[in-house]
Backbone as CSV, one residue per row, in Angstrom:
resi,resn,N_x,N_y,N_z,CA_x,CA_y,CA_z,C_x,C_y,C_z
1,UNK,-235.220,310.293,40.548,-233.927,309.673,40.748,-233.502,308.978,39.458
2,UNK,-232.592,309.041,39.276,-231.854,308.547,38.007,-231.218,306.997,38.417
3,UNK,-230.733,305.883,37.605,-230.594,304.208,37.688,-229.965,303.999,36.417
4,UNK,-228.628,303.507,36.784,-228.294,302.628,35.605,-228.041,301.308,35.823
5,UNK,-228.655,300.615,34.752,-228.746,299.210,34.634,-228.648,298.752,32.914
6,UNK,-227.851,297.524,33.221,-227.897,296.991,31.404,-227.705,297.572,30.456
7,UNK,-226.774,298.744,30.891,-226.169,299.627,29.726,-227.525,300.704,29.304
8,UNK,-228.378,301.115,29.998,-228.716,302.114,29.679,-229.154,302.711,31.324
9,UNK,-230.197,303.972,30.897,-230.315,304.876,32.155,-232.051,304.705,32.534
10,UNK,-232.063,304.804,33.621,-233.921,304.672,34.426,-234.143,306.075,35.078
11,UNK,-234.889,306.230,34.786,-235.551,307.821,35.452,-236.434,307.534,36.281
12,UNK,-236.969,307.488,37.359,-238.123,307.219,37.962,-239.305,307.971,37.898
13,UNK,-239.129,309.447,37.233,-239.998,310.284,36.435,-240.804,309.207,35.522
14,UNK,-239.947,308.423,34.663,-240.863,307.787,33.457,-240.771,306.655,33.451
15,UNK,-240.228,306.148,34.356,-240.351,304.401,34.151,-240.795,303.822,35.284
16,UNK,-241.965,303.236,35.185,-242.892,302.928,36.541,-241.650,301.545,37.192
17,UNK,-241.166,300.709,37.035,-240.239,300.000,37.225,-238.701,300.262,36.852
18,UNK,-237.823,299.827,37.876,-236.327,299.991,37.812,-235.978,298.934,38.230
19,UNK,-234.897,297.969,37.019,-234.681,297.060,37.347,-233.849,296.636,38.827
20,UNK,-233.850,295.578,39.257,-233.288,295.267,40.800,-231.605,295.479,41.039
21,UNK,-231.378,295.532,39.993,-229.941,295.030,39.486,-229.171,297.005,39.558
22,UNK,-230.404,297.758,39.328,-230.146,299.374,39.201,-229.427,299.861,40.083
23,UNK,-228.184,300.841,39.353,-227.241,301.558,40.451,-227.342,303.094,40.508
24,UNK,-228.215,303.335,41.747,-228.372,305.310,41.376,-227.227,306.106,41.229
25,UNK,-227.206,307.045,40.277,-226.448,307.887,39.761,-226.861,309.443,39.993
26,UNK,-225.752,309.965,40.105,-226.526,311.901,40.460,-226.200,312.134,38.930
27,UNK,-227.596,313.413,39.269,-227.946,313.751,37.635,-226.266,314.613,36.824
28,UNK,-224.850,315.201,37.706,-224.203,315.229,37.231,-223.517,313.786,36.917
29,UNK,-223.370,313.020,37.095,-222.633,311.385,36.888,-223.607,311.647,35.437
30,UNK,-224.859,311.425,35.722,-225.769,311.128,34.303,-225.138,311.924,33.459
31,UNK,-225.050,313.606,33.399,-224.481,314.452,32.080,-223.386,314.234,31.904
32,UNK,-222.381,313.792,32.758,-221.129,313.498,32.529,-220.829,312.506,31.559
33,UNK,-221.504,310.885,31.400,-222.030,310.046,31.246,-221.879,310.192,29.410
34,UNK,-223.557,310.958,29.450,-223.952,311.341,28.306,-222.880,312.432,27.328
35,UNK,-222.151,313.472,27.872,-220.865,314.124,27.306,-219.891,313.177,26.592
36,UNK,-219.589,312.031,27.596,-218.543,311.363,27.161,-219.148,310.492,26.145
37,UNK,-219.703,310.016,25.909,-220.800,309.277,24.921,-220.972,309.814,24.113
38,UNK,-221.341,311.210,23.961,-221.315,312.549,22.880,-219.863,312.648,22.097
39,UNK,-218.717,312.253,22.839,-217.152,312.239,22.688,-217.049,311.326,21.716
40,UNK,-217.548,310.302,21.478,-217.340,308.748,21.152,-217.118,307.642,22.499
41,UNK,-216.945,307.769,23.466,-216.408,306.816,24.180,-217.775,306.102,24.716
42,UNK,-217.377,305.032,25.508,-218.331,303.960,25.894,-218.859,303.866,27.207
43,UNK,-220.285,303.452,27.349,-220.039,303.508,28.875,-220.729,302.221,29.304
44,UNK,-220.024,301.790,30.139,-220.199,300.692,30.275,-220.126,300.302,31.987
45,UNK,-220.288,299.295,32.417,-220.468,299.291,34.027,-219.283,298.713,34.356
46,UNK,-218.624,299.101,35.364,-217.550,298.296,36.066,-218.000,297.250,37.239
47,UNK,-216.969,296.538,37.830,-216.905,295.245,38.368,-217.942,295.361,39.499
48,UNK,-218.471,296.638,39.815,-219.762,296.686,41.087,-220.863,297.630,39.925
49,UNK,-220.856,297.041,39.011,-222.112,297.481,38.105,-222.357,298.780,38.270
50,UNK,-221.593,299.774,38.205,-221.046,301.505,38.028,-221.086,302.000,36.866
51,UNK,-221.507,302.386,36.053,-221.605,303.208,35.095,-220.063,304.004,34.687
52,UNK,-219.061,303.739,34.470,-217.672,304.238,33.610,-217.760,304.430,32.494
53,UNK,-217.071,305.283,31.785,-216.938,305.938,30.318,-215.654,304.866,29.780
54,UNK,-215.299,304.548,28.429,-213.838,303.731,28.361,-214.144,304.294,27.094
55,UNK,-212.752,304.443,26.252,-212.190,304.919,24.927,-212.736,303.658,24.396
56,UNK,-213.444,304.258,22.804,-213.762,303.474,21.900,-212.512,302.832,21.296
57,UNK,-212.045,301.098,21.352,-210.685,300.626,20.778,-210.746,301.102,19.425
58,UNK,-209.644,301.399,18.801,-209.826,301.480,17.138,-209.977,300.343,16.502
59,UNK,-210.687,300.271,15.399,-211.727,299.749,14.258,-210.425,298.164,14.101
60,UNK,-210.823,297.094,14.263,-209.559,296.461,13.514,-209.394,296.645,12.167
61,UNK,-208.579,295.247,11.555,-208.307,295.851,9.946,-209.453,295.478,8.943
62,UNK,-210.472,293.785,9.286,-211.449,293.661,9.106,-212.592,294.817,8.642
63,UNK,-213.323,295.276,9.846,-213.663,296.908,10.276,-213.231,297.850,9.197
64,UNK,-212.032,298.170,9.396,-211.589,299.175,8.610,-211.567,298.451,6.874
65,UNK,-211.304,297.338,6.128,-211.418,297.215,4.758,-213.010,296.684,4.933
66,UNK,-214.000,296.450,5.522,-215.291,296.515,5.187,-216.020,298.105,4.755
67,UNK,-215.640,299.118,5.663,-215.680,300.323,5.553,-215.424,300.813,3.881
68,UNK,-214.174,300.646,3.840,-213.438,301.436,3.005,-213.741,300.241,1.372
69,UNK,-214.454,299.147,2.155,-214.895,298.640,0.164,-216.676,299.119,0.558
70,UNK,-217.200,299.502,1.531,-218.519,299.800,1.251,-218.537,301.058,0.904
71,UNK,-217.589,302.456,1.255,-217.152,303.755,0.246,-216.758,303.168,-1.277
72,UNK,-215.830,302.600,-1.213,-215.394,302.058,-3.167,-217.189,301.730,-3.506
73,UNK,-217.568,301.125,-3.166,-219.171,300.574,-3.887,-220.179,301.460,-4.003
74,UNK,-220.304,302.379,-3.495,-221.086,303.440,-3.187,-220.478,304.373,-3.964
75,UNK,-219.174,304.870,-4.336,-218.392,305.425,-5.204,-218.899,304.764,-6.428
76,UNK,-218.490,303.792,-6.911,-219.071,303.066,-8.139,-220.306,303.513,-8.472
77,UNK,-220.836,303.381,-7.758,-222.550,303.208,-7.573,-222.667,304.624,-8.271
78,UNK,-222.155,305.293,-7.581,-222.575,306.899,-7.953,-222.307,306.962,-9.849
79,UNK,-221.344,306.638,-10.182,-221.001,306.822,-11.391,-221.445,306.018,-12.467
80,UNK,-222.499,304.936,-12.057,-223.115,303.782,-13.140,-223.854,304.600,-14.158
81,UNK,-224.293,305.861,-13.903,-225.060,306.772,-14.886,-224.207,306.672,-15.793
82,UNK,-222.836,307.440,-15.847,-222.339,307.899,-16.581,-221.763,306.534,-18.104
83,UNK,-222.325,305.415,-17.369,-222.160,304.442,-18.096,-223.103,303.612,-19.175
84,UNK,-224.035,304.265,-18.789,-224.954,304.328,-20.025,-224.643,304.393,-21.360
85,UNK,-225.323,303.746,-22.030,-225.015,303.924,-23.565,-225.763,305.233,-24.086
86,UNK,-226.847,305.538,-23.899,-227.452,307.243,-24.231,-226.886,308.613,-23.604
87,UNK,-225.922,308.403,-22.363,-225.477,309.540,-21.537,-224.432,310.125,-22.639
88,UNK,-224.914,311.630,-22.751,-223.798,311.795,-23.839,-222.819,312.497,-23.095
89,UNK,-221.733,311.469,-22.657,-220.101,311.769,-22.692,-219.091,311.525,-23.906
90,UNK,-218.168,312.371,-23.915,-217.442,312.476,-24.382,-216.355,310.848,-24.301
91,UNK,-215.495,310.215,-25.476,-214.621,309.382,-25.430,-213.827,309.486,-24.307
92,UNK,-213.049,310.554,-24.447,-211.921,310.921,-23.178,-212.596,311.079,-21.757
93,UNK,-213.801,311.060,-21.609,-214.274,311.585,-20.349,-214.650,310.213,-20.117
94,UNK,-215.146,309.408,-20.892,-215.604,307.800,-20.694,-214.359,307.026,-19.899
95,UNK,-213.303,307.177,-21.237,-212.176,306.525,-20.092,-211.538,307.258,-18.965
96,UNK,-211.798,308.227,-18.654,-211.589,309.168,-17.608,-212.802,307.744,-16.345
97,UNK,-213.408,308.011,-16.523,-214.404,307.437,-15.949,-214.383,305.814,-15.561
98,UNK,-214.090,305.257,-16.663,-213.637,303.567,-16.624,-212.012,303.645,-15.878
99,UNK,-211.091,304.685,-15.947,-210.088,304.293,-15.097,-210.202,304.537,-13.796
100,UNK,-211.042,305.533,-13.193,-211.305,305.887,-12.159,-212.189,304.640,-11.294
101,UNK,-213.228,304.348,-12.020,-213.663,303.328,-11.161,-212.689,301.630,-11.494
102,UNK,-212.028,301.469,-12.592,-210.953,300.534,-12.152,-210.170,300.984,-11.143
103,UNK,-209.485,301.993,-10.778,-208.893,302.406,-9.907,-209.252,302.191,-8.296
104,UNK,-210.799,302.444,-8.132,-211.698,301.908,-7.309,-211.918,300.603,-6.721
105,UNK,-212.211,299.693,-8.096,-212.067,298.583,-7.616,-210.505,297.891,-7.475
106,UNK,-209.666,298.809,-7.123,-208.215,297.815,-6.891,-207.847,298.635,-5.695
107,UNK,-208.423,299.428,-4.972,-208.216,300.021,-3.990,-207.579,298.605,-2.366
108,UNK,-208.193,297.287,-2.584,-207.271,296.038,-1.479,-206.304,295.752,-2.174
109,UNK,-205.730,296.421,-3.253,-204.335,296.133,-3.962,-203.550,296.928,-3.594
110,UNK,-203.499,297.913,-2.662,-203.065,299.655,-2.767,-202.361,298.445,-1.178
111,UNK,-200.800,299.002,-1.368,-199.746,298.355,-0.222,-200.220,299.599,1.003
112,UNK,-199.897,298.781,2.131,-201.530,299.712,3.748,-202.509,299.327,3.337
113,UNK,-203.546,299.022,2.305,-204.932,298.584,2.747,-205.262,297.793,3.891
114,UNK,-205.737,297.986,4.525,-206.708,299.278,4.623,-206.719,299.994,5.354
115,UNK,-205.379,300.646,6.348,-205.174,301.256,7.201,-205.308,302.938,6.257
116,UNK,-204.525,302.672,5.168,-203.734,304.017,4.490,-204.404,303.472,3.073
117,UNK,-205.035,304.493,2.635,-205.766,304.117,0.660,-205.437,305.786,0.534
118,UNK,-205.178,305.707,-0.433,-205.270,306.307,-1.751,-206.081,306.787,-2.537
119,UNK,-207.506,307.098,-2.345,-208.582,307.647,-2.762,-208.420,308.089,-4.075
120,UNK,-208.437,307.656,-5.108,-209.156,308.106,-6.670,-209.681,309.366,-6.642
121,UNK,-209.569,310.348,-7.537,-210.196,311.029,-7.614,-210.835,311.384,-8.945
């Protein structure tokens, strides 16, 4: 028999205890469950502790410019080689390189940050 409790699922196959609080589910509710979860969405229990699926809310703007400066940094990151004093680049390819990652780091200057950026390339 299948149990959901506390945001996850109990099998009685493998879990010698099921908490008290557990609401049995048929093994289609369970795949259904797990599909929508596969989707992105959430599942979470309703007001008689039921197991429901609900749409993941979108990211606020917080969320979304933490995201999008931990891509800029990781972008950077990638290109610190090329900043070496022994890497042999070319002048023009150097500042090719220094405008691109200035460009990078002004990406919370770009008007929409951080809904809408502008990606450097």
């Amino acid at each position: 028999m299948l149990y959901f409790a506390n945001g996850g699922f109990f099998d009685t196959e493998f879990h010698a205890t099921i908490p008290a609080d557990a609401i049995e589910i048929t093994h289609d509710e369970h795949t259904t469950l797990l599909a929508g979860q596969s989707a992105g969405q959430r599942i979470e229990a309703d007001e008689h502790g039921h197991p429901v699926l609900r749409d993941t809310p979108a990211p606020d703007d917080d969320a979304l410019a933490d995201a999008a400066r931990a891509r800029r940094d990781a972008l950077i990151t990638a290109t610190d080689y090329l900043l070496m004093p022994d890497y042999p680049i070319s002048a023009a390819q150097l500042a090719d390189i220094r405008a691109y990652r200035q460009a990078l780091r002004d990406l919370p200057l770009q008007p929409g940050f951080p809904q809408h950026i502008d990606w450097p390339q």
